[in-house]
N, C-alpha and C positions, 0 to 999 in steps of 0.2 A: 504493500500500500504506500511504504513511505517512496519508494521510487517512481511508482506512478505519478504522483503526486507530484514530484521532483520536474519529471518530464511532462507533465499538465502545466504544472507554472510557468518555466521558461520556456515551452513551447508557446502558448500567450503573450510572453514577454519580449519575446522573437518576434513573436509576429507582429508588435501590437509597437515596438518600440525603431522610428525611424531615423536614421543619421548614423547610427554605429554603437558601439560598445558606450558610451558615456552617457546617449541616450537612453541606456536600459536602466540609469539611476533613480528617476523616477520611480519608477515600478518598485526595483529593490527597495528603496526608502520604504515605499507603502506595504511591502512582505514583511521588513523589519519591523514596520509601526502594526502589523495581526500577526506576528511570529510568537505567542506565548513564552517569549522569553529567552528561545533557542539565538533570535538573532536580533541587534539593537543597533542604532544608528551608527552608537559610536562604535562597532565590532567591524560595521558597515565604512565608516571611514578609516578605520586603520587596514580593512580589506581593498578599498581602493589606491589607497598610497603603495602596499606590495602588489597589486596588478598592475597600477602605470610604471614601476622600475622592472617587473619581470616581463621577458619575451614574451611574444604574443599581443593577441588582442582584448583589450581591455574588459568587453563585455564576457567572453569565453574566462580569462581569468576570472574574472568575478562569478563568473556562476559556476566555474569548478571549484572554486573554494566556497561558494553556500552550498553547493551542494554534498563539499565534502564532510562541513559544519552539522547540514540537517542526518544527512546518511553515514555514510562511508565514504571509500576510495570508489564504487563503482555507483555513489549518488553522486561524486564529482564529475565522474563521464556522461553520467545521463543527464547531468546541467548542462553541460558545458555540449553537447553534442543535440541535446533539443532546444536550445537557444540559436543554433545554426540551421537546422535542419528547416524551417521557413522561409530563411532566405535563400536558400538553395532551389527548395521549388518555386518560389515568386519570379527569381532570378531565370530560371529556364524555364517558365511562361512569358516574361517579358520579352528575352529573348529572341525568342521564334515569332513573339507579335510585334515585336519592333521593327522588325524590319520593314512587316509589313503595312503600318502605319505609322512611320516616323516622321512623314511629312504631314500629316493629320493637324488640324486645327485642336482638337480635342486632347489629343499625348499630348500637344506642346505647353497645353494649359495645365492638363494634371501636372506634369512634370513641375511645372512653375507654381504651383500649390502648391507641391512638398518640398520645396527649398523651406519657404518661412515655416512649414511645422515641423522641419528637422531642424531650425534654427532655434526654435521658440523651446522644443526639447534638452536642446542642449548648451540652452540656456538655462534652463530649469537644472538642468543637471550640475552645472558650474557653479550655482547659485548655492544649492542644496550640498556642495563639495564646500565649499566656501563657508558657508555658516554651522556647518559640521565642524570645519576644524579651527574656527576664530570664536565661532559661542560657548560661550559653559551657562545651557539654561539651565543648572541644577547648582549656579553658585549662590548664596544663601542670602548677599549680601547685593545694593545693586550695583557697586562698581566694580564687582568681580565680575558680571556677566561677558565681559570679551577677555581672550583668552591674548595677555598682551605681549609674551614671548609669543609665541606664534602668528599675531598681526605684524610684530616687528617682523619677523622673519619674510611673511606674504610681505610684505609692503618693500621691503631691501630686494628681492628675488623679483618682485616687479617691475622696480626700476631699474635693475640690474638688465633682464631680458630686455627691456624697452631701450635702454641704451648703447649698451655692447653687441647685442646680438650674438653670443655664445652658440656652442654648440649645446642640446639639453642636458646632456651628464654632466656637465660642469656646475648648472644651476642644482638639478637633482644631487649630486656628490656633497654641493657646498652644502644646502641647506641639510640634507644627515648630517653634516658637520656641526653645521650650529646647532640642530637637535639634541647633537650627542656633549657638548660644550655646555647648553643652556638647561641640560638634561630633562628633556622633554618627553 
């Protein structure tokens, strides 16, 4: 049951989440906010920080680590394998119809739809990345609530990227740096 289960969810989540791996954040959020306890926002954010530095694609790491969280080693395969497995059939129906109407008034418009609602998702997702790992809604006090080693560091790695234009493992390296420095 717990596998099916596995493979119901992000087979949904696959389908249902457009723009790529960062986009399926939405969704995770909301399996963490009805997960009885198995899975929490914040287990959620420290699971996205080791998917963006490990190979691979973000959404697939991420759902083989909930699902190796909720199951096993073989609830990690059936996440991470029915989170793919919808765009592989979307992708070879579009395919074969694309050709055949790519000059279409009508493709050209869907197409131009789902730019802004893969934008608007992952933006959502950025958003929900971001106030994950700068808010502490559970500080008790109210100028505890932003988490202000870790804004210093977002805000430094900001301007850092916006100016130098690095390559990413330099900003990725540095900031575990300060992490491990500001013991975060």
């Amino acid at each position: 049951m717990n596998q099916f289960y596995l493979f119901i969810t992000f087979f949904k989540i696959g389908l249902l989440s457009v723009g790529g791996g960062l986009a399926t954040l939405p969704f995770l959020f909301e399996l963490a906010d009805n997960s009885d306890g198995w899975l929490s926002r914040e287990i959620l954010g420290n699971m996205l920080a080791v998917a963006q530095s490990a190979p691979g694609a973000i959404g697939a790491n991420l759902a083989a680590y909930v699902g190796f969280r909720y199951d096993t080693v073989l609830g990690g395969y059936i996440a991470a394998i029915s989170l793919t497995v919808p765009s592989i059939i979307i992708i070879l129906f579009v395919a074969r119809a694309l050709n055949a109407f790519k000059e279409s008034a009508v493709v050209k418009s869907l197409f131009s739809g789902l730019r802004p609602a893969a934008t608007g998702l992952l933006s959502a997702a950025a958003f929900g990345a971001i106030s994950l790992s700068l808010w502490n809604a559970a500080a008790p006090i109210w100028y505890q609530f932003l988490r202000w080693k870790e804004s210093l560091i977002f805000i430094l790695i900001f301007f850092l990227i916006w100016k130098f234009k690095k390559h990413p493992i330099v900003y990725i390296l540095g900031a575990g740096a300060l992490g491990i420095v500001l013991k975060l």
